[in-house]
C-alpha positions in Angstrom: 285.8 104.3 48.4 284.3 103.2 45.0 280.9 102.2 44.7 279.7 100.3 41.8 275.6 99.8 41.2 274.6 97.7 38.7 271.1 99.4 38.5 269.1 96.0 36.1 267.3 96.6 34.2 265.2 93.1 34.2 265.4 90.4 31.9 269.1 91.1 31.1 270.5 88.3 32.4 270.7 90.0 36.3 270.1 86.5 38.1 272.9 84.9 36.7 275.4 87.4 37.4 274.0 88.6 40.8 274.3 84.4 41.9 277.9 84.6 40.5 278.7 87.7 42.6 277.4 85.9 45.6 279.0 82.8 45.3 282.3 84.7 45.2 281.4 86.8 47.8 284.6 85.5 49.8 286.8 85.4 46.7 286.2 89.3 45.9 286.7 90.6 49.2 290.4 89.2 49.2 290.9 90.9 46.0 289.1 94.0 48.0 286.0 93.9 46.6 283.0 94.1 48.6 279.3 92.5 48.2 277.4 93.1 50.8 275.0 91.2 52.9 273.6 87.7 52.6 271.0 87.7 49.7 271.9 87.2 46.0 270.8 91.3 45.4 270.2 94.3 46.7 266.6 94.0 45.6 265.2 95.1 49.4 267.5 97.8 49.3 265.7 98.8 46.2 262.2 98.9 47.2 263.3 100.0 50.5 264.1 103.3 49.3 261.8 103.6 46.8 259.4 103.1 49.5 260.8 105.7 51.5 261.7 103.4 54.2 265.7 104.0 53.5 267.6 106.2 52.2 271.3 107.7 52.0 271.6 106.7 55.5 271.0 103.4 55.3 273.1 102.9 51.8 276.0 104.9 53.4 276.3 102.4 56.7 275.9 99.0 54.3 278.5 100.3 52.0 280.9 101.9 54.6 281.0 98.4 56.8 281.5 97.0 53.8 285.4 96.9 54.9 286.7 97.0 51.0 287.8 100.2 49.0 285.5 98.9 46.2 281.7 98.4 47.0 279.1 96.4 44.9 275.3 96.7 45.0 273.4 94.5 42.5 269.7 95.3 42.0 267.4 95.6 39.1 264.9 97.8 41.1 267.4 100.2 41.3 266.7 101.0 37.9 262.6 101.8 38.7 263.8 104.8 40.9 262.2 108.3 39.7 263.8 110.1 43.1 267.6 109.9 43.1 267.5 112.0 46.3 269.6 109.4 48.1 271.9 108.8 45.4 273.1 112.4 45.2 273.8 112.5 48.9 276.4 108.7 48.5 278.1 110.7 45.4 278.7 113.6 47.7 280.7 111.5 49.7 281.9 107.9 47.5 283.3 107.8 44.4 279.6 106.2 42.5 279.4 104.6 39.1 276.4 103.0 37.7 275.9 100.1 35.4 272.4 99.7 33.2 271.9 96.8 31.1 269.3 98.2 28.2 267.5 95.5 26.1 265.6 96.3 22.8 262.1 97.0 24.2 260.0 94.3 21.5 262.2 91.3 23.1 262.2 92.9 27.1 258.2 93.1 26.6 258.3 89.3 25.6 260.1 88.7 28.3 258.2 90.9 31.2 254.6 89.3 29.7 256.5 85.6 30.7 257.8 86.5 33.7 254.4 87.5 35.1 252.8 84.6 33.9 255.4 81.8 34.6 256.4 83.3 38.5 253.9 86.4 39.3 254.4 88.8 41.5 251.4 91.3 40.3 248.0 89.5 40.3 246.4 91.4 38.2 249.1 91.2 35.3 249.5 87.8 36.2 246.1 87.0 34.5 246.1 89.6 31.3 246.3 88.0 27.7 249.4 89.4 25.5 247.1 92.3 24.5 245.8 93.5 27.8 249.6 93.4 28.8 251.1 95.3 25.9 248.0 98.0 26.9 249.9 98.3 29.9 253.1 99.7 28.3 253.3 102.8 29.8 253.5 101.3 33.0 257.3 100.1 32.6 258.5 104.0 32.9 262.0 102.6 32.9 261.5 101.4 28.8 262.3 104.9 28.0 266.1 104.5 27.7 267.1 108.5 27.3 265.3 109.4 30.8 266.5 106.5 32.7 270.3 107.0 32.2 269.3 111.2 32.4 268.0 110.5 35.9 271.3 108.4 36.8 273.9 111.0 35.2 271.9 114.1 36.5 273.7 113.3 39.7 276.9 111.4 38.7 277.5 113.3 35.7 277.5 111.3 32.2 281.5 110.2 32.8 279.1 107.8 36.5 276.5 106.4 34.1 277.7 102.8 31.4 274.9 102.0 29.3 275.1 98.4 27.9 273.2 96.7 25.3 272.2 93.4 25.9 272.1 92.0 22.3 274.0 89.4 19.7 276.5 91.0 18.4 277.0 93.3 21.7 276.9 91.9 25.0 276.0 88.8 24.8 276.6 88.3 28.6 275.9 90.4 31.1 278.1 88.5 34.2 281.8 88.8 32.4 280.5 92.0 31.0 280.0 93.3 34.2 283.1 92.3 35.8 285.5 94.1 33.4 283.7 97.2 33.8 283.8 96.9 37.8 287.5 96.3 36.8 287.6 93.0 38.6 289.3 90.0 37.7 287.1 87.2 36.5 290.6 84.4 36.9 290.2 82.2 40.0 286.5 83.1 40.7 283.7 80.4 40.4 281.6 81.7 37.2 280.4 78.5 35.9 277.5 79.4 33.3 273.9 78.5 34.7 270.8 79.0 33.0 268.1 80.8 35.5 264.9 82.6 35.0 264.5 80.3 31.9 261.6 81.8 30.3 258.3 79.2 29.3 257.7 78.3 26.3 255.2 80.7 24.3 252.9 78.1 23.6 252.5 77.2 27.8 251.6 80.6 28.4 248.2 80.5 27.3 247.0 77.5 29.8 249.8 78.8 32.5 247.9 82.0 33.1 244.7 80.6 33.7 246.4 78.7 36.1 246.3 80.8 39.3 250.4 80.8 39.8 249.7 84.2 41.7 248.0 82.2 44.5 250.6 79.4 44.4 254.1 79.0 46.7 257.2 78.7 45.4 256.9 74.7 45.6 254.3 73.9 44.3 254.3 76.7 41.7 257.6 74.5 40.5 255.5 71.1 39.8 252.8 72.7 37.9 255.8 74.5 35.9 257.2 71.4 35.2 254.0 69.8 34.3 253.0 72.2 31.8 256.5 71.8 30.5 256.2 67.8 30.7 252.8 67.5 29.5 252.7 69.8 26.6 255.9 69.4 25.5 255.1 68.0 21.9 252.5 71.0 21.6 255.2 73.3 20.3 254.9 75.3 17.2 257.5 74.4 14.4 260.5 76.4 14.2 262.1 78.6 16.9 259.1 80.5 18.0 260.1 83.0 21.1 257.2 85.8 20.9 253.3 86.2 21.3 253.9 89.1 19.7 253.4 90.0 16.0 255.7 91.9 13.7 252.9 94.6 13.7 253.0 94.9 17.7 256.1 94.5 18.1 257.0 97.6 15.3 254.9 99.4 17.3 256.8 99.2 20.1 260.1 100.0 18.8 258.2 103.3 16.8 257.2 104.4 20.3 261.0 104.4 21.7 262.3 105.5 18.6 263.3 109.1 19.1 264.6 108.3 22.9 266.4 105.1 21.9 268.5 107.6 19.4 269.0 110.3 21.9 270.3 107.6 24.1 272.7 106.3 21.9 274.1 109.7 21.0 274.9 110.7 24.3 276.2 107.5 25.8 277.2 105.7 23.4 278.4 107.9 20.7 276.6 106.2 17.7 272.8 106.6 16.1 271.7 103.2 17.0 271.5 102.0 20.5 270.4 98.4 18.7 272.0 96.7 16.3 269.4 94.2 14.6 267.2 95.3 12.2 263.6 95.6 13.3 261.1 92.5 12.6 259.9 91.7 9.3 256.4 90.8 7.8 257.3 87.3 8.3 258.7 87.5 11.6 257.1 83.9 13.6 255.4 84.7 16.5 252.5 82.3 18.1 248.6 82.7 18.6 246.6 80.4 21.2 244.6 78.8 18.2 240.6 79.2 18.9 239.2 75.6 19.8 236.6 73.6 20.7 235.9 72.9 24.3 236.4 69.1 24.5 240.1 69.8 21.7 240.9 72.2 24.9 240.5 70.0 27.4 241.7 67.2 25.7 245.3 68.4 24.0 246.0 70.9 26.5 244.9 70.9 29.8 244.7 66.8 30.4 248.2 66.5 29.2 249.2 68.6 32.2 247.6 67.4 35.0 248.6 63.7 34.1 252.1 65.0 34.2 251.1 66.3 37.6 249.8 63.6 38.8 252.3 61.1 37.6 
């Protein structure tokens, strides 16, 4: 049996194509492709055995009832792991490839910083302005491209590790992307495009944060999403403004993966570069929550919302 993981990591498009492998969850098996379970991922999976509440034991009954001679486990928390004990012990019995997704670590931090203010799962990140979150860094032990995929081909051998880069000009996609490399046939299946885990607009974060999301349920953390959308809305910055970050910040962050992004590239990829676009200029746009007066606040930015929540 083959096993194919596709091991995240975040923010590269892994909600769109885990939704497309579960709506064709009937549609692969006839073509003998398996995808476990019930949920959209394997994210329980994940934390299960990082928690030490699974292991190979578990992973070897899900993908051996799978009843298909190809297996597919979808999870981005697969790609947290530091222990690969369980891993080895599959390989030594299943045929195991793994699929990473690797994004250039300026526009994943973006990203990571919006996704814990717009739908929090940490409370304390959930909270922290752009520079208490970029302090946190060296949290995100996964960031560091050339150990990840050295953890993964430690016990599957470089030939059981793809590396992708998420990136114009590269994959653009991750959900077709991923199909060709689990050598499955994307004709016939249901792969409509949907946008998901749309990220807010920079200039919400600011007044989302102070919000309390962290304390909110899925419903209702929904309306006051869409109010801040609805009510501030004409607050946008001119242009095509995606980052808090500035050029400076975000240089910083690329200087810091620098000498692993290379080794990365050289050993999986062949080439000096894992990304292709040059780094951010001077002039690169990024936005600031401008410093105001009490009543301005209140007035421009935080009535606007809860009339659009109210309405």
């Amino acid at each position: 049996m083959q096993l194919v993981i596709h091991a995240g990591i975040h923010r590269t498009g892994t909600t769109s194509l885990q939704r497309a492998l579960a709506r064709n969850r009937a549609a692969l098996l006839a073509r003998g492709v398996a995808y476990p379970g019930e949920a959209p991922n394997h994210q329980a999976l994940a934390w299960e055995l990082v928690r030490g509440k699974s292991g190979a034991r578990e992973v070897l009954a899900l993908v051996e009832a799978a009843g298909a001679p190809r297996v597919v486990l979808s999870g981005e928390d697969f790609a947290i792991h530091e222990d690969l004990g369980w891993l080895a012990a599959v390989a030594a019995r299943h045929d195991v490839r793994v699929v990473i997704y690797l994004r250039r670590q300026d526009h994943w931090l973006m990203s990571w910083y919006n996704q814990h203010v717009k739908w929090p799962f940490d409370r304390e990140k959930s909270g922290m302005d752009p520079q208490a979150f970029l302090a946190t860094l060296g949290d995100f032990h996964w960031l560091d491209y050339e150990k990840l995929l050295g953890r993964w081909s430690a016990v599957l051998g470089q030939e059981g590790v793809e590396a992708a880069v998420l990136e114009k000009g590269q994959v653009e996609d991750a959900t077709p992307d991923f199909l060709a490399r689990a050598g499955i046939d994307p004709e016939g299946l249901d792969l409509d495009a949907e946008r998901v885990n749309d990220s807010l607009p920079v200039h919400m974060l600011e007044i989302a944060r102070h919000l309390g999301l962290h304390e909110l349920k899925g419903g209702k953390r929904t309306r006051v999403l869409n109010a801040l959308r609805e009510g501030l809305a004409d607050r946008a910055p001119p242009g095509r403004v995606t980052t808090v970050y500035s050029p400076e910040e975000r240089n910083r962050v690329l200087a810091r993966f620098e000498a692993s992004n290379r080794a990365a590239a050289r050993r999986f990829l062949g080439r000096e570069a894992l990304f292709l676009e040059p780094p951010p200029g001077p002039d690169a746009p990024y936005w600031r929550f401008p410093e105001l007066p009490r009543d301005a606040l209140l007035d421009d930015w935080v009535a606007p919302v809860v009339r659009a929540l109210l309405g």
